[in-house]
C-alpha positions, 0 to 999 in steps of 0.5 A: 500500500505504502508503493501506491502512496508513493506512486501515486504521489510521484505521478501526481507532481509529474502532472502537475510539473508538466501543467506548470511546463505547458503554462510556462512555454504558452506564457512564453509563446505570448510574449514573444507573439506579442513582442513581434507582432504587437499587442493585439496579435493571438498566441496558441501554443501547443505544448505536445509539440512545441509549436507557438502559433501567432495570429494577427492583422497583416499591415496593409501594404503601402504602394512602392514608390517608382523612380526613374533613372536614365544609364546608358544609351540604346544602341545596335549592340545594347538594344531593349533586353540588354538595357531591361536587363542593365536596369535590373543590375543597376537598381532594384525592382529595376526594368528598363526601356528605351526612349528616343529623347532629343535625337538620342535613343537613352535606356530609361530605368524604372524602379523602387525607391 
């Protein structure tokens, strides 16, 4: 009778250790969904496996801002792909085109910026 007691007793702090784990690890997750996803963002944590899972409202994208830059000229040996693919190198989100300006045929660059 005494070896039941004492089992008894072991498996008893052994659930409530891992309770206590589980309430630690889904405290944990909360922060840390909070700290990067701010203070109206939900955490789940499922303490089988692990995993912390952060729900929350996705900011809404803000439209990017396009710049233009000329770079070279379009010539015979640089014609629209070679000056699409100069712009691509050159800046980011980079596309290039030519356009006659003045007499010249320039490789005109639009990007973000």
């Amino acid at each position: 009778m005494e070896r039941t007691t004492s089992l008894v007793f072991l498996v008893s702090l052994l659930i409530i250790f891992a309770s206590a784990l589980n309430q630690i690890r889904a405290h944990t997750c909360d922060e840390r969904c909070k700290a990067k996803h701010g203070p109206l963002s939900v955490s789940k944590c499922n303490g089988g496996d692990g995993m912390c899972m952060c729900t929350y409202k996705c900011a809404p994208l803000l439209p990017a801002k396009v710049c233009v830059g000329a770079i070279d000229m379009c010539t015979d040996t640089c014609p629209l792909r070679c000056c699409d693919r100069l712009c691509a190198i050159k800046y980011k989100n980079g596309r290039g085109g030519c356009v006659d300006y003045v007499g010249y045929r320039m490789c005109i660059c639009e990007y973000s910026c």
